[in-house]
Every structure is written in structure tokens, then in C-alpha cells.
MARRO-669817 format. One record per residue (C-alpha): x, y, z; chain; residue number from 1; residue in three letters. Coordinates in steps of 0.2 Angstrom, whole numbers, m for minus. Example, Ala and Ser with C-alpha at 12.3 -4.5 7.8 and 13.67 -1.06 7.14 Angstrom:
# residues 2
{{62 m22 39} A 1 ala} {{68 m5 36} A 2 ser} 
This chain:
# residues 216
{{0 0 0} A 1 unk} {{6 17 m5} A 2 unk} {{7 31 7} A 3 unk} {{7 32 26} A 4 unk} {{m4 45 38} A 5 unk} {{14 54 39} A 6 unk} {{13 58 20} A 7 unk} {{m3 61 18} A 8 unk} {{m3 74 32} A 9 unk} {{14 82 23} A 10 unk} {{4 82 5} A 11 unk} {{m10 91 17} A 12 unk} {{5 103 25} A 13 unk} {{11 108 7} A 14 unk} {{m6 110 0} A 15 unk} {{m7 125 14} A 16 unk} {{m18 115 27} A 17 unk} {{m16 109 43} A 18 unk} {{m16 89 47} A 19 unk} {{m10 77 65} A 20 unk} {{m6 60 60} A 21 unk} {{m12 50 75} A 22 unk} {{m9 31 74} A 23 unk} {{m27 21 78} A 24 unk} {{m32 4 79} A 25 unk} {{m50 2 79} A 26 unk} {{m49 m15 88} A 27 unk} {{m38 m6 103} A 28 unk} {{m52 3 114} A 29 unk} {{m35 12 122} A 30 unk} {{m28 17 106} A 31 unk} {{m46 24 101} A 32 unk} {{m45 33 117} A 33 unk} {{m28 39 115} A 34 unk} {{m33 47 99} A 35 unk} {{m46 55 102} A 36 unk} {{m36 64 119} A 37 unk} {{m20 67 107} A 38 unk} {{m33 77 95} A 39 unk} {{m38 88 110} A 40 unk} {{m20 90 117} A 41 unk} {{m18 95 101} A 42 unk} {{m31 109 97} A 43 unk} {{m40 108 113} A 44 unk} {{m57 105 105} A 45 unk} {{m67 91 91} A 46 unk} {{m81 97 82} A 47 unk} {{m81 82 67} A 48 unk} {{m78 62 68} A 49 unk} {{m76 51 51} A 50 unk} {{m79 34 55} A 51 unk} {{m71 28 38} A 52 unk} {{m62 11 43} A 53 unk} {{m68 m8 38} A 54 unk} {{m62 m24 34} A 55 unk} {{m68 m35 19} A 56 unk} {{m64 m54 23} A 57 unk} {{m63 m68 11} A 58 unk} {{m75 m85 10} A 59 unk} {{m94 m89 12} A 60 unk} {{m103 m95 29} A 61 unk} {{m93 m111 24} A 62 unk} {{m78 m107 23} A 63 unk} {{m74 m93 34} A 64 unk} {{m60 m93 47} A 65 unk} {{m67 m87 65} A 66 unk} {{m51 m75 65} A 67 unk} {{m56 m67 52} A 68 unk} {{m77 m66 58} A 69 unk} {{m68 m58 74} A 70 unk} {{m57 m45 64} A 71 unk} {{m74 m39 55} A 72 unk} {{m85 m38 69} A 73 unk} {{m70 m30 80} A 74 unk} {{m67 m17 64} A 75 unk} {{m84 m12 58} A 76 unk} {{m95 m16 73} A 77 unk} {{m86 m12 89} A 78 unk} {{m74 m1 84} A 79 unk} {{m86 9 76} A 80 unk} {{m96 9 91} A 81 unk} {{m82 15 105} A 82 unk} {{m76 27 90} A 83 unk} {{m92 37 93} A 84 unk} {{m91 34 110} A 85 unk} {{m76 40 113} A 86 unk} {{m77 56 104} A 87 unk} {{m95 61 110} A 88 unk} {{m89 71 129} A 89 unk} {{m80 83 116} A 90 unk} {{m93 86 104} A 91 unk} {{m104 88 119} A 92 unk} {{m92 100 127} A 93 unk} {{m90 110 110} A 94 unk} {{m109 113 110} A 95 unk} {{m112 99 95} A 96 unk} {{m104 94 80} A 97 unk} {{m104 80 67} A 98 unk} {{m104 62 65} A 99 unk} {{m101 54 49} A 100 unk} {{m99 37 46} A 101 unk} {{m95 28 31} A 102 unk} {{m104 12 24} A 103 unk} {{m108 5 7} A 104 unk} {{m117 m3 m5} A 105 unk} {{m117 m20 2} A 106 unk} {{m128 m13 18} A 107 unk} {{m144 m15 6} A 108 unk} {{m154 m30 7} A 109 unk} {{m156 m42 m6} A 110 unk} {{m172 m43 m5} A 111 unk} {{m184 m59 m3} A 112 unk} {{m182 m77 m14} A 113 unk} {{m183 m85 m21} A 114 unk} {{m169 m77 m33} A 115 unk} {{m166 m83 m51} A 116 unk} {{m147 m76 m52} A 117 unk} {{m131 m84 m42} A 118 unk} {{m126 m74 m28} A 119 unk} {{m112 m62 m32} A 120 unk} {{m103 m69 m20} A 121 unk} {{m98 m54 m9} A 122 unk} {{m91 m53 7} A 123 unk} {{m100 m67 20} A 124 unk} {{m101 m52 36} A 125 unk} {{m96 m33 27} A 126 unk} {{m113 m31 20} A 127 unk} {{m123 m35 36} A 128 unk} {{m111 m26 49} A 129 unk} {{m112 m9 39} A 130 unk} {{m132 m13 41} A 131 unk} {{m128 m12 56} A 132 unk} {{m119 4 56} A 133 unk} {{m134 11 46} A 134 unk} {{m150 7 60} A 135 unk} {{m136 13 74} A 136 unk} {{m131 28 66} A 137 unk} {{m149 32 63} A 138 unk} {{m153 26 80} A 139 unk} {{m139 40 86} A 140 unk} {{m145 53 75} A 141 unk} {{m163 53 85} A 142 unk} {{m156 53 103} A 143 unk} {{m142 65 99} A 144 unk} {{m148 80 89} A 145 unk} {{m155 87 105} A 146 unk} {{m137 91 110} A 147 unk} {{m136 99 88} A 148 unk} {{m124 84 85} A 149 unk} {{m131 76 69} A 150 unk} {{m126 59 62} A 151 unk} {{m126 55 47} A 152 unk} {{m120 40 35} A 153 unk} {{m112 43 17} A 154 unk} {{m110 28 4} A 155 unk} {{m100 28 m11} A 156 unk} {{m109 26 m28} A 157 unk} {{m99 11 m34} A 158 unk} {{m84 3 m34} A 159 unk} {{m68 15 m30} A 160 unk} {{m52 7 m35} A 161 unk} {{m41 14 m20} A 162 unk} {{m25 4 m16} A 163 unk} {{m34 m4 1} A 164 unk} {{m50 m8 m11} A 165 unk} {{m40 m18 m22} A 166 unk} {{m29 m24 m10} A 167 unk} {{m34 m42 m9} A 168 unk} {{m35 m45 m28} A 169 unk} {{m16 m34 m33} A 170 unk} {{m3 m44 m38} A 171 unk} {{11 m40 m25} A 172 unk} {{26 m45 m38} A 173 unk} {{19 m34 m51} A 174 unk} {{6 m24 m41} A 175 unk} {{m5 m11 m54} A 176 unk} {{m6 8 m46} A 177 unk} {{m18 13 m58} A 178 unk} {{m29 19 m42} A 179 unk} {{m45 31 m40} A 180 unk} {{m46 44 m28} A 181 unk} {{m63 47 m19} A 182 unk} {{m64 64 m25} A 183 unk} {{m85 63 m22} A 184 unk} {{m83 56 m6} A 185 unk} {{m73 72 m2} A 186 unk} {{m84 83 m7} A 187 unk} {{m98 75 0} A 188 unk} {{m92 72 19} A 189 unk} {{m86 92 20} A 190 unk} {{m102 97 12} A 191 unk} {{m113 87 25} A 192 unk} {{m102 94 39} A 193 unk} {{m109 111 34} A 194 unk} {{m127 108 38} A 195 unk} {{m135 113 54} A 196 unk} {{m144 97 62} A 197 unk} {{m158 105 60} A 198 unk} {{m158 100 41} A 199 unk} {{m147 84 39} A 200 unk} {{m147 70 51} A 201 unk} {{m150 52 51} A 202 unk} {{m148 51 31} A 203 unk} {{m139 39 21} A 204 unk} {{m134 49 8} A 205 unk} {{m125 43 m8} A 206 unk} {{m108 54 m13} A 207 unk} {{m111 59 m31} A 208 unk} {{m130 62 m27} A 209 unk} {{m124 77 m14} A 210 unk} {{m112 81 m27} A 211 unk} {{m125 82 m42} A 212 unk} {{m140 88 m31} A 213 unk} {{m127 105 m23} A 214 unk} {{m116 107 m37} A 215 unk} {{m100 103 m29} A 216 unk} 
């Protein structure tokens, strides 16, 4: 994989911004909470939290290893959860703020059978933990906004071919870096942080509708 939080925060520093690389593993409650207090240390106050992380596993209810139904649950689920938790004293202290958290397009459900196509296969667990993330963050959304912090969930429109998407399937003697960016993903996220709760809060909003819909 390309890149570290160190450069990307240097790209960010030569761009004219400001950026903290804080290194967090989402299956270490202490490191979540480490990061979060190193943010304050830092600028003394948190006003928005991107839930981005996930992990895609291989195999079908057959064939999956129990380490790796653990590392999903741990990532997606759990770590999502004390994420929030961890960050909400500050957002309650800065008088509200936003949550955003990431998901995709395998949270939809397929629907009732019986089906005429193959199952495409996808990840065993990735589809029904960010289901999860969905009905908790609106769940949040509802018993939060009385303190103004909204919480909202933001979904790609398909496929981005990041380095960590394609991770899995890159040949790592001759590994392709013919990446996408998440340019609508960007735009999206910074855009949703700039509505009052009032307006925006509970949705699941797809990136290049927001993008389309406000001219981004």
C-alpha cells in the first residue's frame, strides 16, 4: 500500500492545510481513546468524527475462518461503536458537531427469494455489519440531535479502486497503481459537515447524489 498518515498529512502541509497523524487501531479501545485525547491535546477541541475504517474478509458461511469473523466484527461493529463513544464528551463540550460514518453498497438488502441469479458472492459479514452501522447511526442521529450533533451515514456510488480496495486482488510482484481517488466522497463528507442538524441528520446519503444535487 502506497502512502502512510505521515505523508498524507505532509501532502495536506504543502497543500497550505493543517493535518495530525495519529496512529489508531480500531480493535484497541485504548488506542481509540488515545486518539481522540491526542486530538484535543492538540487543538483543545473536536467538532467532526469520520468513521471511515472496515475490513472485507474472504470465504462464504462455509468457509470462513473465525479470526477473520472476529477482525470484522471487532473493525466495523465495535470499533465503530467506542469510536463514537469516545469522541462524543468533546462534541458535547463544543456545544455539537458532526458524525459521519462511512458504509456501502453492500448494507442494502437483497431482497426476498426465491432469486433466479447466483449470488455475487460478496463478502460473507461486510454487507450485514455496515447494516448495522446504518440502523445505529440512525438510532444516534434521533437521541443525539437534542445536544445539535447530527449523524449521518455517506455511501460511495460504486466501486472506488483505492490501493486498500484492491488490495486483496493486486498482484504484489507486479502490483497495478492505476488507483481512483474518492474525490466525491470528499466533497460529499465536507459538504454534509456544513449543515446545521436541524436540516441533515439520520440520512444515508450517496456521494455523487450530494455532489450532483449541490453542485459541488
Amino acid at each position: 500500500l502506497p502512502g502512510t498518515i505521515h505523508s498524507v498529512a505532509a501532502e495536506i502541509a504543502a497543500e497550505g492545510g493543517v493535518a495530525l497523524p495519529v496512529v489508531l487501531n480500531l480493535r484497541d479501545p485504548e488506542s481509540i481513546q488515545s486518539a481522540v485525547a491526542r486530538t484535543l491535546e492538540e487543538w483543545g477541541r473536536l467538532d467532526i468524527l469520520v468513521t471511515n475504517a472496515a475490513v472485507f474478509i474472504p470465504g462464504d458461511l462455509g468457509s470462513v475462518a473465525l479470526r477473520h469473523l472476529n477482525l470484522s466484527i471487532e473493525v466495523n461493529v465495535r470499533g465503530r461503536v467506542l469510536m463514537m463513544q469516545a469522541a462524543l464528551p468533546a462534541l458535547l463540550k463544543a456545544g455539537g458537531g458532526h458524525i459521519i460514518n462511512v458504509s456501502g453498497s453492500g448494507s442494502a438488502l437483497p431482497g426476498p427469494g426465491p432469486y433466479s441469479a447466483p449470488s455475487p458472492g460478496a463478502d460473507v459479514v461486510f454487507g450485514p455489519t455496515e447494516s448495522f452501522l446504518e440502523h445505529f447511526s440512525q438510532a444516534q442521529a434521533w437521541a443525539l440531535q437534542q445536544h445539535n450533533i447530527s449523524v449521518n451515514m455517506l455511501l460511495p456510488s460504486g466501486r472506488i479502486r483505492t490501493p486498500g480496495n484492491i488490495y486483496a486482488e493486486n498482484d504484489p510482484r507486479n502490483p497495478t497503481l492505476e488507483f481512483e481517488t474518492a474525490e466525491d466522497m470528499g466533497k460529499a463528507a465536507v459538504w454534509i459537515a456544513q449543515q446545521p442538524v436541524t436540516t441533515l441528520n439520520g440520512s444515508i446519503l450517496i456521494d455523487a447524489d450530494v455532489v450532483r444535487a449541490n453542485n459541488l
